[in-house]
C-alpha positions in Angstrom: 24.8 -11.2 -19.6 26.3 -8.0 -17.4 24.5 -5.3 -17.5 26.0 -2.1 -17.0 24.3 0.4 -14.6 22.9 3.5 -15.9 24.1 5.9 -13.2 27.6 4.9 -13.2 28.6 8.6 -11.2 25.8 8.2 -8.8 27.1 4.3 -8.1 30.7 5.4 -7.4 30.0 8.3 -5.1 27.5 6.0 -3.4 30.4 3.5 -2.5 32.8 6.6 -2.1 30.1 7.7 0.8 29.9 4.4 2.2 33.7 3.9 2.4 34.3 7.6 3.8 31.6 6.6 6.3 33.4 2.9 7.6 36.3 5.6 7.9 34.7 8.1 9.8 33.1 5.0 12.5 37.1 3.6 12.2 38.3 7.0 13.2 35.9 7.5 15.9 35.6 4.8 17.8 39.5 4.6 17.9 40.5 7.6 19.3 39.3 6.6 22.6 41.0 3.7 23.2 44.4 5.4 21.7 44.3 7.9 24.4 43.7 5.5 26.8 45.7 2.2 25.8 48.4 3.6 23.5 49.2 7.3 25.4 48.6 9.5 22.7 48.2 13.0 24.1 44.6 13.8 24.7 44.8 16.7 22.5 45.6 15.5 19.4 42.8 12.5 20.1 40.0 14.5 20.3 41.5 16.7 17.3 41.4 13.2 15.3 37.9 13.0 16.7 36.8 16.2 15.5 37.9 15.0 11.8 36.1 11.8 12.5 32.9 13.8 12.7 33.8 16.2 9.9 34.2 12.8 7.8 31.2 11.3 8.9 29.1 14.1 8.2 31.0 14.4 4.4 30.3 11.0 4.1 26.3 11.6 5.2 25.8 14.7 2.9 27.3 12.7 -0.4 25.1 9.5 0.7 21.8 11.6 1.0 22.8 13.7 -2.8 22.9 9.7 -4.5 20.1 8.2 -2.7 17.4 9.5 -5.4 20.0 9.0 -8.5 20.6 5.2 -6.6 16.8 4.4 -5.8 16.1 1.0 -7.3 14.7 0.3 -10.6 15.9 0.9 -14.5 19.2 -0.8 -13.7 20.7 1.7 -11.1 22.7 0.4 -9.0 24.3 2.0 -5.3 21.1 2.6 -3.0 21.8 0.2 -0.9 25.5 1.5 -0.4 24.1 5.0 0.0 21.5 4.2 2.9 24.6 2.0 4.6 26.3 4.9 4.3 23.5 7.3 5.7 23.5 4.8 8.8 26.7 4.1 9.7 27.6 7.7 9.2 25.0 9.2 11.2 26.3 6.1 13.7 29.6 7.4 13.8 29.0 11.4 14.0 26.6 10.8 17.2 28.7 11.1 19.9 31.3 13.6 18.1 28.0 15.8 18.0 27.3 15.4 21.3 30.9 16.4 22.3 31.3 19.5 20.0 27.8 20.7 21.2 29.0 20.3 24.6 32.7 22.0 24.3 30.4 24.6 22.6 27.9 25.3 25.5 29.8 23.9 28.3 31.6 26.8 30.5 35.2 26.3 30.8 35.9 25.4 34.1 36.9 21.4 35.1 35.8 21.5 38.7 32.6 21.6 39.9 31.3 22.1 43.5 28.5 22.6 45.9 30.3 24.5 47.8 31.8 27.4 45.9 33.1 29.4 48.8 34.7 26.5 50.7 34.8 23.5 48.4 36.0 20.2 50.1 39.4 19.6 50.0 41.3 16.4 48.7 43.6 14.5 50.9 44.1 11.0 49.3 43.2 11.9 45.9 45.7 14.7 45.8 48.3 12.5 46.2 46.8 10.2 43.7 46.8 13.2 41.3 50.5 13.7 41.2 51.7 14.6 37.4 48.7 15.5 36.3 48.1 18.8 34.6 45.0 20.3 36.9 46.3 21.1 40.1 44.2 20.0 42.9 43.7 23.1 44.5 40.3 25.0 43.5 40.4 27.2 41.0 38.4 30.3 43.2 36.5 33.1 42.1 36.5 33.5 38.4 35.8 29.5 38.3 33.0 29.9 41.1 31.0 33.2 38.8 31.3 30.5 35.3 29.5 27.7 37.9 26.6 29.6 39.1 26.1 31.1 35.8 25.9 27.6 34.0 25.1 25.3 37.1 22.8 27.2 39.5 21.5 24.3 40.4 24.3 22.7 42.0 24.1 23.5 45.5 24.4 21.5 48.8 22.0 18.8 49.9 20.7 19.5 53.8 19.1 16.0 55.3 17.4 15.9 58.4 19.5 12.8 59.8 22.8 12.3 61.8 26.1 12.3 60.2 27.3 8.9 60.9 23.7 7.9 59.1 24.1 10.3 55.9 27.8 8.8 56.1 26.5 5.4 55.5 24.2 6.3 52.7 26.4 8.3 50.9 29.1 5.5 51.0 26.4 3.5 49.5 25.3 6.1 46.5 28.9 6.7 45.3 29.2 3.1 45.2 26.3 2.3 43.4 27.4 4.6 41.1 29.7 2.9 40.2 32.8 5.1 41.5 35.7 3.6 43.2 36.1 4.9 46.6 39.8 5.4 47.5 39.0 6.9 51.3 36.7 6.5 54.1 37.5 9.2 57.3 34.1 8.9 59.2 35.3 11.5 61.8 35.8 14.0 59.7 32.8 13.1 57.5 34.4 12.6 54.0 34.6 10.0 51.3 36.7 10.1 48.4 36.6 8.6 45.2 37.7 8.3 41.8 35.4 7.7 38.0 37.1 6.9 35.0 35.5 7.5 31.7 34.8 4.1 30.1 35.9 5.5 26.5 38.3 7.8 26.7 40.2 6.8 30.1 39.8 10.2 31.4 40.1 10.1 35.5 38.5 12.7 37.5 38.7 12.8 41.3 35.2 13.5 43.3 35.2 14.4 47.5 32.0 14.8 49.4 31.9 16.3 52.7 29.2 15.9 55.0 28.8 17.9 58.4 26.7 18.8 61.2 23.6 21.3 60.4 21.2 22.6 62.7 20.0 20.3 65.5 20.0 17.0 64.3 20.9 17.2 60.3 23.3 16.9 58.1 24.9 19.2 55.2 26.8 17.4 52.2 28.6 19.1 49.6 30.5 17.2 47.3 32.9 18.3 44.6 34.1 17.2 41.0 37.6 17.7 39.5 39.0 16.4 36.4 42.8 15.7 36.2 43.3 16.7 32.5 41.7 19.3 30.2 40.3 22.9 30.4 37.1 22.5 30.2 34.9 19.6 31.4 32.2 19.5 29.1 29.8 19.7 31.8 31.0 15.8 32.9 31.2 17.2 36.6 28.4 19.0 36.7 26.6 15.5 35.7 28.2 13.6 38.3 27.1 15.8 41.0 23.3 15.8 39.9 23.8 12.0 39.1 25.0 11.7 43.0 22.1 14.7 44.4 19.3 12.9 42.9 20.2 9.3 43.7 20.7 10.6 47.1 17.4 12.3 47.6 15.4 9.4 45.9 16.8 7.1 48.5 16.3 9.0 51.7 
């Protein structure tokens, strides 16, 4: 014989939360991949990701209100949709999170280098960078005093070996990396390369620089520049440590 539940209004928001929440995880993890396969404009992508996180987090607030009317026992019925829902939503809000919390502390700038006063300039990637919004040339002062302020950390790496050496091992770190390098000019000490966001699609183009210093040593400065979009979200300034530390822990 069917028995009805006795929390008929907790069971249906339950299943309400754990549908919102599939939405939410459809929502997020498709925006990505629209930018990147279909062409949608990047704006409007991460504005549908901003409602994908706004729906997961609906979707966890109305799942955590029904999981005490839901808890088993007495014929109630919808706990297990509301702690599906609970996991899958808090699934689908993660990385939104980690985005908004980033556009929110990140400074606004979308290149990032060691060398503030004379950053490396781009030869092949410049030409690789035709059409895109950013122009390649670097921003100057006012993006140099938001750097320092939020990044004083990045600053140039000084290695007590010959150029052609630190040329070698550099090559070797931005591969490893997993960058693709799109130039090699030994004589005048620079590498270029390109990383592509595995998500999103979004291409920014990276130059390091590595010169003569002091007797026998070697200065390299390397800088970050994303083709698209005002702000960064600190993605360069990551890249950069990424490349100083792997650097330094294989000297």
């Amino acid at each position: 014989m069917f028995h009805r539940p006795t929390n008929p209004v907790s069971h249906r928001l339950a299943r309400l939360a754990f549908y919102l929440a599939c939405l939410a995880a459809l929502i997020v993890s498709a925006c990505g991949p629209a930018h990147r396969y279909l062409g949608i404009d990047l704006d409007i992508a991460l504005a549908v990701f901003r409602v994908g996180f706004y729906a997961a987090a609906a979707a966890i607030a109305l799942a955590l209100a029904t999981i005490v009317p839901t808890r088993p026992g007495d014929r109630r019925r919808g706990f297990l949709a509301a702690l599906l829902a609970v996991a899958l939503g808090v699934a689908a809000a993660w990385s939104p999170a980690q985005w908004l919390l980033e556009a929110r502390t990140a400074p606004r700038i979308n290149d990032v280098t060691t060398d503030t006063a004379n950053a490396p300039a781009m030869v092949v990637t410049q030409q690789m960078r035709h059409g895109a919004p950013n122009p390649p040339a670097y921003p100057g002062e006012p993006a140099a005093a938001l750097q320092r302020a939020a990044y004083p950390d990045i600053t140039p790496v000084v290695i007590n070996a010959p150029p052609a050496d630190v040329f070698r091992k550099v090559d070797e770190v931005a591969m490893t990396l997993g960058w693709e390098v799109v130039a090699r000019a030994p004589a005048d000490g620079r590498i270029e390369a390109v990383d592509t966001s595995q998500w999103f699609g979004l291409t920014d183009d990276i130059v390091i620089r590595i010169r003569p210093e002091g007797g026998s040593g070697s200065r390299i400065d390397i800088r970050s520049k994303s083709r698209v979009g005002q702000s960064d979200f600190g993605a360069n300034a990551r890249r950069i440590r990424a490349f100083i530390e792997r650097l330094r822990r294989e000297q």
